[in-house]
C-alpha positions as CSV (number, residue, x, y, z in Angstrom):
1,X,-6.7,13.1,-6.6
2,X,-3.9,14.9,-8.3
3,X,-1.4,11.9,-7.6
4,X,-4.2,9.1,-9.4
5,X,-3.3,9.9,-12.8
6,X,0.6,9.5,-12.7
7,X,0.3,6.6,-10.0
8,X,-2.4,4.4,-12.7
9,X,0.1,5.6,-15.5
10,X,3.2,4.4,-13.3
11,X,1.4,1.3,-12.4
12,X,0.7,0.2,-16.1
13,X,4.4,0.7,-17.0
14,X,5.2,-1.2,-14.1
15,X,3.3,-4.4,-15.7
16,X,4.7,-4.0,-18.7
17,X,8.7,-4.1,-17.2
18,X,7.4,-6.9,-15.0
19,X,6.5,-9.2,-18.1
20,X,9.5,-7.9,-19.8
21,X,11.7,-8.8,-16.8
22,X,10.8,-12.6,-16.2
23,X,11.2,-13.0,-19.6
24,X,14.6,-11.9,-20.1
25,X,15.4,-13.6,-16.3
26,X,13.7,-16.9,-18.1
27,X,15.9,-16.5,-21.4
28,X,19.2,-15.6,-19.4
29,X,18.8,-18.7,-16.9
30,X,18.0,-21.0,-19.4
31,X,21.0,-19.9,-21.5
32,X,23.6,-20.4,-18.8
33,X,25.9,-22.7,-19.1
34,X,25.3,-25.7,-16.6
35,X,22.0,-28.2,-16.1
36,X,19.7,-28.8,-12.9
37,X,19.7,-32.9,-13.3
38,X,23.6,-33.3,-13.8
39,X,23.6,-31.1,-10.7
40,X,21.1,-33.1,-8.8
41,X,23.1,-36.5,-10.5
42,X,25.6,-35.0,-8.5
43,X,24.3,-34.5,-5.4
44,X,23.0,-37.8,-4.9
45,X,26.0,-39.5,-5.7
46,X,25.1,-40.6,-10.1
47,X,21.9,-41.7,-11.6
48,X,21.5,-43.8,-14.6
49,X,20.2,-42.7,-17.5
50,X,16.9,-43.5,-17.2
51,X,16.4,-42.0,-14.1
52,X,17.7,-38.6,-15.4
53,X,15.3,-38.8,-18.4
54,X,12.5,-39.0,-15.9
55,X,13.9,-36.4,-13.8
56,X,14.1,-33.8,-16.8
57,X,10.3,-34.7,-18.2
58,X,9.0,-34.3,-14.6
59,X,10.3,-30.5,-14.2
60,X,9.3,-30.2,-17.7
61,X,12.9,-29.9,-19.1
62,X,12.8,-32.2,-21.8
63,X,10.2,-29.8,-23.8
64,X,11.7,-26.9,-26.0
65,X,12.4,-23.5,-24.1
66,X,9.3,-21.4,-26.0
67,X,6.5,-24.1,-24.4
68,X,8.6,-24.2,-20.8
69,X,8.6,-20.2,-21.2
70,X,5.0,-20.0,-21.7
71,X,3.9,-22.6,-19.1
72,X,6.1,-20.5,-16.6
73,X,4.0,-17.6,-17.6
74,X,1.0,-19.2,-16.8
75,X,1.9,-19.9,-13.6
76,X,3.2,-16.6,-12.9
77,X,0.1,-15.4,-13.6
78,X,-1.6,-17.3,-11.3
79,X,1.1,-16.1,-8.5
80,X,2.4,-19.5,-8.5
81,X,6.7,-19.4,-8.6
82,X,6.7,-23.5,-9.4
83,X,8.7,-25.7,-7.1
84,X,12.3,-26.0,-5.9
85,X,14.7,-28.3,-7.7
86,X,16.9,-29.0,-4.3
87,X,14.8,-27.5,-1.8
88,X,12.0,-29.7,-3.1
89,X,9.2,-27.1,-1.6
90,X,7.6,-24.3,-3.3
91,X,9.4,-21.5,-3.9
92,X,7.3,-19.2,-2.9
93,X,7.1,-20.5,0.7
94,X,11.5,-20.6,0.5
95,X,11.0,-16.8,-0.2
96,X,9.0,-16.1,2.6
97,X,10.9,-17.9,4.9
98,X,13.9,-15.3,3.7
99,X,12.4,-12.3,3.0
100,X,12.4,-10.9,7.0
101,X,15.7,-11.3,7.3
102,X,16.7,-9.2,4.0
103,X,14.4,-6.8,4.9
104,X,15.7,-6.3,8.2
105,X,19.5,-6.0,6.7
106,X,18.3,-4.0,3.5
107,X,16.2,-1.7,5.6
108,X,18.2,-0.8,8.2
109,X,21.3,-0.3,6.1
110,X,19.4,2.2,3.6
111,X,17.9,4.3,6.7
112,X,21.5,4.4,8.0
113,X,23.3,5.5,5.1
114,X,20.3,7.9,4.2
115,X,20.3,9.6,7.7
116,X,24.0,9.6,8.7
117,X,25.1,10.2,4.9
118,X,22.4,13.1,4.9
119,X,23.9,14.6,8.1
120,X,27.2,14.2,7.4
121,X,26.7,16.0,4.0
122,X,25.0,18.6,6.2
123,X,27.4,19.5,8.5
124,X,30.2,19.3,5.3
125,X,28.4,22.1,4.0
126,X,28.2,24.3,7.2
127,X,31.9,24.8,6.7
128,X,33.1,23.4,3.2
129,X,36.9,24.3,3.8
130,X,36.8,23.1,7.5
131,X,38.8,20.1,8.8
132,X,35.7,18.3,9.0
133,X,33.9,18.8,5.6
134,X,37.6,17.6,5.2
135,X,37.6,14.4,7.0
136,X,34.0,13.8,5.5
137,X,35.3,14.1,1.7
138,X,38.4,11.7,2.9
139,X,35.6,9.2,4.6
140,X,33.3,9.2,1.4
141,X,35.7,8.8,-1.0
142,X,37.3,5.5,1.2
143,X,33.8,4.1,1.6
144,X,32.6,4.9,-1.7
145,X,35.8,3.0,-3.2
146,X,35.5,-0.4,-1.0
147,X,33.8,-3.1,-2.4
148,X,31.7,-4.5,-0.3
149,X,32.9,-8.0,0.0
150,X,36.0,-6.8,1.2
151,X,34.8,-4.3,3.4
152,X,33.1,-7.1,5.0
153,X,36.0,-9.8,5.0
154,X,38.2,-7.0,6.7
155,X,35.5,-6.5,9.1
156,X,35.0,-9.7,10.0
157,X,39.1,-10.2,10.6
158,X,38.7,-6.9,13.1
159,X,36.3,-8.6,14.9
160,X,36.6,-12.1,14.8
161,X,40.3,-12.2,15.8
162,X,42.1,-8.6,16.5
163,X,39.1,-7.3,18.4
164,X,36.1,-9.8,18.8
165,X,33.8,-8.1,20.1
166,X,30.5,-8.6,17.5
167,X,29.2,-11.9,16.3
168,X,30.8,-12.2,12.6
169,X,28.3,-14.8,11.4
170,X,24.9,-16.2,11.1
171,X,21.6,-14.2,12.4
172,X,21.3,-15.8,15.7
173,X,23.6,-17.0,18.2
174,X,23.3,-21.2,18.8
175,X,22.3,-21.1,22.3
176,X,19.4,-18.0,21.6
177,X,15.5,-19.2,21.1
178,X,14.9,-16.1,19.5
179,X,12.1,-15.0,21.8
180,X,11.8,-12.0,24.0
181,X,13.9,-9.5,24.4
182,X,17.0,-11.2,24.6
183,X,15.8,-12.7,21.2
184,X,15.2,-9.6,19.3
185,X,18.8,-7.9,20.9
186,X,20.8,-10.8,19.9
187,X,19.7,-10.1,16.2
188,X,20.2,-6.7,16.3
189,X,23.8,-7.3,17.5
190,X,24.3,-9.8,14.8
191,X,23.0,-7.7,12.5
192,X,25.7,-4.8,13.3
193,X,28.4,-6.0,11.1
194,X,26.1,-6.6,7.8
195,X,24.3,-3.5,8.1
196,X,27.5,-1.2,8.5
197,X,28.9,-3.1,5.5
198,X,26.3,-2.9,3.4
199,X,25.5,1.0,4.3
200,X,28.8,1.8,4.5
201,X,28.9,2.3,0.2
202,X,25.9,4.2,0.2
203,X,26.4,6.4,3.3
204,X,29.3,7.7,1.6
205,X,27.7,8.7,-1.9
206,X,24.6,10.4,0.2
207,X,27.1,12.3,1.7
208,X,29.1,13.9,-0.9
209,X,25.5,14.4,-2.6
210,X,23.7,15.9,0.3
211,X,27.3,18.1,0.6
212,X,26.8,19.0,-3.1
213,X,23.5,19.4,-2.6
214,X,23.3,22.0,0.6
215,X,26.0,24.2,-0.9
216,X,24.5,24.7,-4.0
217,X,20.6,25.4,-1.5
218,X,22.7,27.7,0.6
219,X,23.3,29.9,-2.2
220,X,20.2,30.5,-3.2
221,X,18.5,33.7,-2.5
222,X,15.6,32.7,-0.8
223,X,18.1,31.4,1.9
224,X,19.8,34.7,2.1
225,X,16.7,36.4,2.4
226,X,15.6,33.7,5.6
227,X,19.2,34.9,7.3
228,X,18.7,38.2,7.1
229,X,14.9,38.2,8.3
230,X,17.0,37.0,11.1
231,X,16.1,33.7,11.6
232,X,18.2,30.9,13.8
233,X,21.1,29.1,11.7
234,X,19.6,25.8,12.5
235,X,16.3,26.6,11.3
236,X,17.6,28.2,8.2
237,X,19.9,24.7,7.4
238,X,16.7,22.3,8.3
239,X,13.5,23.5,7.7
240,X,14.5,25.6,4.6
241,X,17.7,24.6,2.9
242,X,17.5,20.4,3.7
243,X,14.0,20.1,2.6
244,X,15.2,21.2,-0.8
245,X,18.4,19.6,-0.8
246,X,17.1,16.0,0.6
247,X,15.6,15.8,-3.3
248,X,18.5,14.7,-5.3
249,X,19.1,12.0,-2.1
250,X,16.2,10.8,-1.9
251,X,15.6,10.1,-6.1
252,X,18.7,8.8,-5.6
253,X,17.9,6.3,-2.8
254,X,14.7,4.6,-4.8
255,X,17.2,4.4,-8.0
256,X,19.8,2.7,-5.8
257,X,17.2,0.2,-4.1
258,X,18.7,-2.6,-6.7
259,X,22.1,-1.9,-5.9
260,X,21.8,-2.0,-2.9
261,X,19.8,-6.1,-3.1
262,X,22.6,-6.7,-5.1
263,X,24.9,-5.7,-2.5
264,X,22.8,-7.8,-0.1
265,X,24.0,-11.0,-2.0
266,X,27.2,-10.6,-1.1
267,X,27.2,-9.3,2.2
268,X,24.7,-12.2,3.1
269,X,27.2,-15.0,1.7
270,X,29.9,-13.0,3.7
271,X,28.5,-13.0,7.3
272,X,26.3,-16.1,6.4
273,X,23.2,-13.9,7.1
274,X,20.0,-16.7,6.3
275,X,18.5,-14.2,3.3
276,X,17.3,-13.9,0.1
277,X,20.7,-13.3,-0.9
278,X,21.7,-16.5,0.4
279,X,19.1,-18.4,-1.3
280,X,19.9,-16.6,-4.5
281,X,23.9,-17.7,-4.2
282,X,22.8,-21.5,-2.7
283,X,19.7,-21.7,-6.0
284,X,22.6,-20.4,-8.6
285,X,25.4,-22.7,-7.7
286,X,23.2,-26.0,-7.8
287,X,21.2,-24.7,-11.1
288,X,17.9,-24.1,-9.1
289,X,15.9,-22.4,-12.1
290,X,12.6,-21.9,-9.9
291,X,14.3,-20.5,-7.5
292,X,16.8,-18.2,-9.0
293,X,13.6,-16.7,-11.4
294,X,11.5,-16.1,-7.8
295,X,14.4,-14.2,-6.3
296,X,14.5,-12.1,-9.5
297,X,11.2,-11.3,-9.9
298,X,10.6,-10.4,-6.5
299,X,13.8,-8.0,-6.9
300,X,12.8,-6.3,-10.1
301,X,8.9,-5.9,-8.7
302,X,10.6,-4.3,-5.3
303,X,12.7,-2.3,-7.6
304,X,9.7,-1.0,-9.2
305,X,7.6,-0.5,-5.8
306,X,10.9,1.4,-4.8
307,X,11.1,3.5,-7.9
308,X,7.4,4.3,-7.7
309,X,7.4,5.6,-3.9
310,X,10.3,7.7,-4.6
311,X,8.3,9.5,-7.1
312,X,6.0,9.8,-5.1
313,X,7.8,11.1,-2.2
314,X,9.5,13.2,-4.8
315,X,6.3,15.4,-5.5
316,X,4.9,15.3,-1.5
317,X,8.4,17.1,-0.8
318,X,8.5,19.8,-3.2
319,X,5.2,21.1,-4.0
320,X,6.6,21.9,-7.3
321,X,6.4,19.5,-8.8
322,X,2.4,18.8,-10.7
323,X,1.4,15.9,-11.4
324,X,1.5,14.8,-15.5
């Protein structure tokens, strides 16, 4: 009962950032320079005049940007994200074809940067002047400084040509059905490449934070007091000093979960992984304005979800913490 109050609080705020969010997404968009029917004109190799009048009036583009702003409300409201300019189906359904593969990549790169970065900042700490809280500092501040498109490029030379090995592209091999268990294996080892890029950034900030973290918990006098009651050295470093020094990681983990979408858009275009992040790149290029506002809503409201859970998980971890 104690976690209602904050949560309905938390949840109204999260309303009010939504509506504030599609309509900066729907004033930035709009503003860029380029425009959907010269793009589809394009495309489909010209179109008279005429036809590109009728184009622009049919996706409502011919109206001024206050009306289209408020009719895209409307439908947001309603849960409906409008139809694709080049995919011609609606967006909503292009999302969902998407979404399992981003959050097969975006998931299983945060839990392993959370739980090797977390370790690795443990065993830093054990011995802060040792060779390896040594070769852990080196490690983190190499990872930390990559960007992640480059990371990924230089991976994908290591293993496409020096030592090819992984699968440097796409989701699925061409011959694979995607049933079974040989299905569900040849993702996993396409997905090796993408998720150790993409986790490879955030593996090494957890890592000098959890390092940060546990020297500053093994200090502490209640951990003193657990060695000399006599207790075992692992359960001193796990079940009393990480469970307080997992906090700042963890906060920052749900702060991170938009870096690390953005992130996803460029490791996707890398390894040509079939995501959201795909769709996003693919919807901005050709001027896709449905499309490019879905993508970004359903980032900001994950965002939110993300930032809300870790609050959450925040005051379940320390007891501490009371609820406001």
């Amino acid at each position: 009962m104690k976690l209602l109050k904050p949560l309905a609080s938390r949840l109204l705020q999260a309303l009010g950032l939504v509506l504030a969010v599609v309509v900066l997404n729907f004033a930035l968009v709009h503003a860029a320079p380029g425009d959907p029917v010269e793009t589809i004109a394009g495309m489909s190799g010209g179109m008279s005049e005429e036809m590109k009048a009728e184009l622009r009036q049919s996706y409502g583009l011919d109206r001024p940007l206050p009306v289209q702003l408020g009719i895209y409300l409307a439908r947001v409201a309603r849960l409906d994200l409008g139809q694709s300019y080049i995919f011609n189906l609606p967006v909503a359904e292009l999302i969902a074809e998407r979404i399992p593969a981003t959050l097969l990549l975006v998931l299983s790169s945060v839990v392993c940067a959370f739980l090797v970065g977390t370790a690795l900042g443990v065993l830093a700490a054990r011995k802060p002047n040792g060779w390896l809280s040594q070769a852990i500092t080196v490690f983190s501040l190499v990872g930390f400084a990559a960007p992640v498109f480059w990371s990924g490029m230089m991976l994908m030379i290591l293993f496409a040509s020096v030592w090819p090995i992984l699968p440097v592209s796409d989701m699925r091999s061409v011959d694979s059905d995607g049933r079974g268990l040989a299905g569900v294996l040849d993702v996993l080892w396409h997905l090796v490449l993408p998720m150790f890029t993409l986790s490879m950034v955030y593996l090494a900030q957890y890592s000098r934070l959890a390092r940060a973290s546990m020297l500053e918990v093994l200090g502490a006098d209640f951990i003193r007091t657990a060695r000399a009651k006599g207790l075992a050295e692992g359960v001193v470093l796990y079940k009393h000093a990480l469970r307080n020094a997992v906090l700042p990681v963890v906060t920052v983990l749900g702060l991170q979960f938009g870096n690390v979408l953005a992130g996803a858009i460029l490791v996707e275009t890398v390894f040509n992984w079939p995501g959201l992040g795909r769709l996003a790149y693919e919807s901005v290029l050709r001027r896709d304005y449905p499309t490019i506002l879905g993508v970004l809503l359903l980032s900001a409201v994950v965002v939110l979800v993300m930032n809300l859970l870790t609050d959450l998980c925040y005051r379940l971890i320390d007891p501490r913490i009371k609820s406001k």
